[in-house]
C-alpha positions in Angstrom: 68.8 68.6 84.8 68.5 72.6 84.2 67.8 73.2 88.0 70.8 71.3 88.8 73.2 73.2 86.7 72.1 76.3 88.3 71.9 74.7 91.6 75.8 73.8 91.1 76.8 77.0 90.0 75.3 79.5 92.3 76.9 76.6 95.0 80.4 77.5 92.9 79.8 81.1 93.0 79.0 81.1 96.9 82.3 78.6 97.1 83.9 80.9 95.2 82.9 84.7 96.0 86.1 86.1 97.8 88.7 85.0 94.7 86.2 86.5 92.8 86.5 89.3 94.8 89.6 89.7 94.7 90.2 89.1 91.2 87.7 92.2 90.7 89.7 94.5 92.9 92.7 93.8 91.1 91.4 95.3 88.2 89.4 98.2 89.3 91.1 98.9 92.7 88.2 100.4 94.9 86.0 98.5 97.3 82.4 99.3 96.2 83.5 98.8 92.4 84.4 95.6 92.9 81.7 94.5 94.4 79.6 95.8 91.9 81.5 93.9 89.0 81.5 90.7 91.6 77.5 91.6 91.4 77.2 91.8 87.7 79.4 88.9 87.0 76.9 86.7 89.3 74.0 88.3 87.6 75.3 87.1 84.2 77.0 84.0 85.7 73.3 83.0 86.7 71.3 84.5 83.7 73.3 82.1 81.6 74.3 79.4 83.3 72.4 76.8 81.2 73.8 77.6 78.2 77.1 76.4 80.0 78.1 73.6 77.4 80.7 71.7 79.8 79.4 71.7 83.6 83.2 71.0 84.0 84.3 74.1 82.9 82.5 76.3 85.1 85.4 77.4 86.7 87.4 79.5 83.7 83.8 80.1 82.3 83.4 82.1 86.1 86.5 83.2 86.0 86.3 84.9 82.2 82.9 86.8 83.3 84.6 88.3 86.1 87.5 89.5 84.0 85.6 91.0 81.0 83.3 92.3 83.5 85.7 94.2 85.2 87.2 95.2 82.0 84.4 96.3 80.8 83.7 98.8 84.1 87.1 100.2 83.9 86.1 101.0 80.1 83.2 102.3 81.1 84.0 104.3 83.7 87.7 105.9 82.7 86.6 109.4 82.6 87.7 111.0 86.0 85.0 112.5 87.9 85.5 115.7 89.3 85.3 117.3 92.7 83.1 120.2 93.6 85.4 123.2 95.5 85.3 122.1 99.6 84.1 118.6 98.8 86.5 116.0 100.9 88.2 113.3 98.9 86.6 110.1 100.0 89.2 107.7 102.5 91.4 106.1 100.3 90.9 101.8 101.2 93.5 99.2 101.1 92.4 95.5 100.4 94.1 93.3 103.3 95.0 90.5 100.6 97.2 93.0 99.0 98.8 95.2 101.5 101.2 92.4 102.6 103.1 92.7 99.5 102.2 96.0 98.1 105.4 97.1 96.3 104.8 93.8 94.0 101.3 94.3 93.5 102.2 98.2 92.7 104.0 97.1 90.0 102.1 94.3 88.7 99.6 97.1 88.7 101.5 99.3 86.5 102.1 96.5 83.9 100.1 96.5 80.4 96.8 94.4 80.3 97.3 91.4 78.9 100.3 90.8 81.4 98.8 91.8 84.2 96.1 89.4 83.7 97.8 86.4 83.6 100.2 87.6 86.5 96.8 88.2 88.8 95.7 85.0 87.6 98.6 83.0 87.7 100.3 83.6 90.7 97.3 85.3 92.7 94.3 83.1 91.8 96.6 79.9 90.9 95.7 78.9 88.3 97.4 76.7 85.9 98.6 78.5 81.7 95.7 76.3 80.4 92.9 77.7 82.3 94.4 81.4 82.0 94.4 80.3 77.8 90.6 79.3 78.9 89.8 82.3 80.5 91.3 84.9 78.0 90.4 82.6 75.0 93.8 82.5 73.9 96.1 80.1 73.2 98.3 78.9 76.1 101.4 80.0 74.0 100.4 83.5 74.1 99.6 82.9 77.8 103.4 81.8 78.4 104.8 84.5 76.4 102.7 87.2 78.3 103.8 85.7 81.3 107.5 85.3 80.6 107.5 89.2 79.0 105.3 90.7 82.3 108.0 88.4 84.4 110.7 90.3 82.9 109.5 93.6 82.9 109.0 93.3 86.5 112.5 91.9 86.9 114.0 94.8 84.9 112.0 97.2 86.7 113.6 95.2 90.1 116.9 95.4 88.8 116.7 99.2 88.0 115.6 99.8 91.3 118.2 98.5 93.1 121.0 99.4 91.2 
């Protein structure tokens, strides 16, 4: 019973590993970053997987390391490192999921946290208010009413723009 828990979720995790990805990137927009948080979240996902109560659930359980995982590296790391004189900035990368619509995702960027986490993972990871109330261990009216003030200030910010 224990090896198949693991056995299903390291087959969720390689099922899984570009949305997780991606999820990561969102948060700490830089390549190798993300894969390291995509790294750690695994680690723990697989350190800990048989304490997983519902196998059902593996999904927002995933989903919720990832997230405090990546918030936890862009706490960690929010001191700016600085260059030495002549040093060359390093190539600045763009993540082909997100260049297609990058004036949205700019300013989903510049929104607060808790609505730019249920915008990523509502309408970039699709997932449904329930699992985002899963994810953030909220409840899903706080969900809706993060996702309903992050929708307007993104429509004000529209409307602003083009006026």
């Amino acid at each position: 019973m224990t090896k198949d828990i693991y056995d299903r979720t390291v087959a969720y995790i390689v099922e899984n590993q570009d949305k997780f990805y991606r999820l990561a990137y969102s948060y700490v927009r830089d390549k190798d970053s993300a894969l390291d948080v995509v790294q750690n979240s695994v680690i723990k996902a697989l350190e800990n997987c048989y304490n997983l109560k519902n196998e059902k659930a593996i999904s927002t359980w995933m989903y919720r390391i990832v997230v405090n995982e990546a918030l936890q590296y862009i706490r960690k790391n929010k001191r700016e490192i600085s260059m030495e004189p002549g040093e060359m900035p390093e190539k600045i990368y763009h993540e082909e999921a997100y260049d297609k619509d990058r004036e949205i995702y700019e300013r989903v960027q510049a929104l607060g946290e808790p609505g730019r986490t249920v915008i990523f993972l509502h309408f970039y990871e699709d997932m449904t208010l329930q699992q985002i109330a899963q994810i953030t261990k909220t409840n899903v009216n706080t969900v809706k009413s993060r996702l309903y003030a992050a929708l307007k200030k993104l429509q004000k910010g529209w409307k602003e723009e083009t006026a």
